[in-house]
N, C-alpha and C positions, 0 to 999 in steps of 0.2 A: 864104841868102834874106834879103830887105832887112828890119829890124826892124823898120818898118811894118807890114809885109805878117803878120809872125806875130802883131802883136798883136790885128789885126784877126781873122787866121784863129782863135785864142783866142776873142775876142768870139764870134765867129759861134756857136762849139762850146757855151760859156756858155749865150747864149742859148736853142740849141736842144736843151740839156738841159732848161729849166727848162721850154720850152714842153711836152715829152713829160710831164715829172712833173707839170703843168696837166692834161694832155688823161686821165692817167691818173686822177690826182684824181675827174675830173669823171665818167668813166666808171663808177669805182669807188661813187659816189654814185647813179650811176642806175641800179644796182642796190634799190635800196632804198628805198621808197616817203616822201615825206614824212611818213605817218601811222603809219608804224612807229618811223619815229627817233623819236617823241612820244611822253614820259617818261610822263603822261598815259592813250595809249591803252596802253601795254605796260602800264600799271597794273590798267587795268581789264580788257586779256586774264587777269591775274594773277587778279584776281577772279573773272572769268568762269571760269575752273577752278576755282576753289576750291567758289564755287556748286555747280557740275555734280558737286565730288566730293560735295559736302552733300547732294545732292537724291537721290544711289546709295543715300547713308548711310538716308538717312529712306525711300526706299524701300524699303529692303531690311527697316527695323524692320516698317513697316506691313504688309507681307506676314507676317512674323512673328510679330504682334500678333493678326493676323487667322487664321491657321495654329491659335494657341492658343485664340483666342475660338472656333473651329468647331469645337478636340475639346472643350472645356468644353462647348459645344450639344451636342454628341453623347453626352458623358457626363450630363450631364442628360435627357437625353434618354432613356436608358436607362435613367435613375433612374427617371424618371415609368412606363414602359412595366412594368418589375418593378413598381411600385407598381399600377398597374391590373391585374396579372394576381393580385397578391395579393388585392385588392379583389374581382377576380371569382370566386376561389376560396370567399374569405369568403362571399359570396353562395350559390354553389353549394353550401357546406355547411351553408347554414342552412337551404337550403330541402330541401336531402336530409333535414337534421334534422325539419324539418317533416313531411317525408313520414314520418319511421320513427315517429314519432305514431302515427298513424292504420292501420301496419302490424306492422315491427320490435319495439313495444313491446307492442301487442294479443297479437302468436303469440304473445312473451316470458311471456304472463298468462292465456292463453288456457286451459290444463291448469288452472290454478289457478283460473280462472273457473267450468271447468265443472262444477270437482268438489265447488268450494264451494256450487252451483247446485243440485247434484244431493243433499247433504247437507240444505241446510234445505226443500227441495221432497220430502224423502222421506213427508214425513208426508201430504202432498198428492194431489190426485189426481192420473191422467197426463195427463190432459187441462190440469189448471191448469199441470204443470210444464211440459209442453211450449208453453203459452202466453206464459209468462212470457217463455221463452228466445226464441223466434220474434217475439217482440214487442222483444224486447230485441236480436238479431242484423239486424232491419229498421231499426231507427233507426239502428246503427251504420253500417250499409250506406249509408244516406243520404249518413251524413256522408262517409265513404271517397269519394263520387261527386260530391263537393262542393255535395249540397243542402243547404245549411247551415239555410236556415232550414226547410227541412220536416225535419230531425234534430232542431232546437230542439222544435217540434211535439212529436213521434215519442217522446224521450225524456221529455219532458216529462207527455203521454199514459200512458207508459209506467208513470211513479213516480206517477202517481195511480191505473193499474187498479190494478198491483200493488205494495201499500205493502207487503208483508212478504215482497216476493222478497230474494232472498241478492246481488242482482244492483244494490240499490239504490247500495250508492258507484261500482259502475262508471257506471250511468247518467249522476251527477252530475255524475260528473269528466268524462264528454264531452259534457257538455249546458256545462257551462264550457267545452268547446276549440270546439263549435259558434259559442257566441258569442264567443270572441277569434278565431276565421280570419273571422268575420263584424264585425271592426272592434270589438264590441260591448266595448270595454272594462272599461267599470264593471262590466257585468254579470255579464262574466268573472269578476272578479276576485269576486264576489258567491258564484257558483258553486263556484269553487277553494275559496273560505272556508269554505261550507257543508260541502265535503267532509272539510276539516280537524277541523270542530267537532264531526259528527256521527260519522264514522268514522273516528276518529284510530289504528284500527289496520289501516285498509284498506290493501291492495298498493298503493293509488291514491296514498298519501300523501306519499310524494318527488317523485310529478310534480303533485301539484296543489300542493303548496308550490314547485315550481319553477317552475310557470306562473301562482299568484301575484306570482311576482316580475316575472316578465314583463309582464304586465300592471299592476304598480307602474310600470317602468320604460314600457309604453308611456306611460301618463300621466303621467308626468314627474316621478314620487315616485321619485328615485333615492334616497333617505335607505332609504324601505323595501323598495324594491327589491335595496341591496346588502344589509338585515335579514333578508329571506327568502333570499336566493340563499346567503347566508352560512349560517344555519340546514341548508339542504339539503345542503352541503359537510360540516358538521362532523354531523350527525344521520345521516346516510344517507353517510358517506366514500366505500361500494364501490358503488354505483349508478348507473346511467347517468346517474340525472337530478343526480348530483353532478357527473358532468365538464360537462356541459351548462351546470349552473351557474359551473362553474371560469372555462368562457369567457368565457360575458355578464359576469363578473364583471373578468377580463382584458381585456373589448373596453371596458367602462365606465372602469375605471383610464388605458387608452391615450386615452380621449376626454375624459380631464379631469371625468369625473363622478362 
């Protein structure tokens, strides 16, 4: 073949390599978006994940934050609800306390009321002694049915017909409980006094010294109020009106007074 002719056949082959490796090029590039090759936006895809894992992260605390902040509500919550039923117990047993007043501690004194009744009334006629008592079981009645002020009356009536019944510290001591369920503070605490001073060996006298203190502490003499409640603790140790006292004396300490 004439050497002309190969060097151009050569050429041609040249050429129409370079033009394939062009057309390939060019193909291989329109694959792929101008805004991808850009150093740029692959930056900010780079960001854009990182974001998204940050924003898992922080989500995942704030669930968890939240998770604990609802058992803390809920254990508080259960703190407060034990506190209220304690509270409501405390209540309930004050006022049961209240009632064994006017019941519990009557039958407690009762035998001993009657017999000490039936001692200094012996010399009496029957007619006085049965008056006395009948006068004296009606005013008590009062109070049990919460006529508070016709029991003040009643007992009151009572210690002026009969000055020298056997029944005079009992009167007294609940013509004082008349006027403390009836608010009447001072005069409570007037009555309790009287029973102290006058029949300081009456049955009556751990609980009229423990409902002086009460009525210290309604009026807001808690100095004397824990003087008499303390008295009634160490004087009278095995007595109901000492545990009673133990209490209000327990519930004063918790209350800062």
């Amino acid at each position: 073949m004439p050497s002309h002719i190969v060097l151009l056949k050569r050429s041609y082959m040249t050429k129409h390599n370079i033009a394939l490796w062009i057309v390939g090029s060019l193909s291989l590039a329109g694959c792929m978006t101008p805004r991808e090759q850009d150093p740029t936006w692959q930056k900010l895809n780079e960001v854009d994940g990182r974001v998204l894992r940050i924003e898992r992260v922080i989500n995942n605390q704030s669930l968890l934050e939240l998770s604990q902040r609802n058992d803390g509500l809920q254990n508080e919550l259960r703190s407060l609800r034990g506190q209220l039923e304690e509270l409501q117990h405390s209540v309930d047993t004050l006022r049961g306390q209240q009632h064994d007043m006017y019941t519990d501690v009557d039958k407690r004194l009762q035998a001993l009321e009657g017999a000490k009744a039936g001692a200094i009334s012996a010399g009496n006629s029957a007619s006085s002694a049965t008056g006395d008592r009948d006068a004296y079981q009606t005013a008590f009645n009062l109070l049990k049915d919460g006529k508070y002020a016709d029991a003040v009356n009643a007992f009151t009536q009572f210690m002026s017909t009969y000055p020298q019944s056997g029944l005079l510290d009992n009167a007294q001591y609940w013509l004082g409980e008349a006027h403390y369920v009836g608010k009447d503070y001072p005069q409570s605490q007037r009555d309790f006094q009287t029973v102290l001073d006058k029949y300081p060996n009456s049955a009556k006298t751990p609980d009229a010294l423990l409902k002086l203190g009460y009525c210290q502490y309604e009026l807001k003499d808690f100095k004397g109020a824990r003087a008499s409640l303390s008295r009634v603790v160490t004087q009278y140790p095995d007595s109901n009106a000492a545990k009673l006292a133990q209490q209000r004396l327990a519930k004063m300490t918790a209350d800062g007074m």
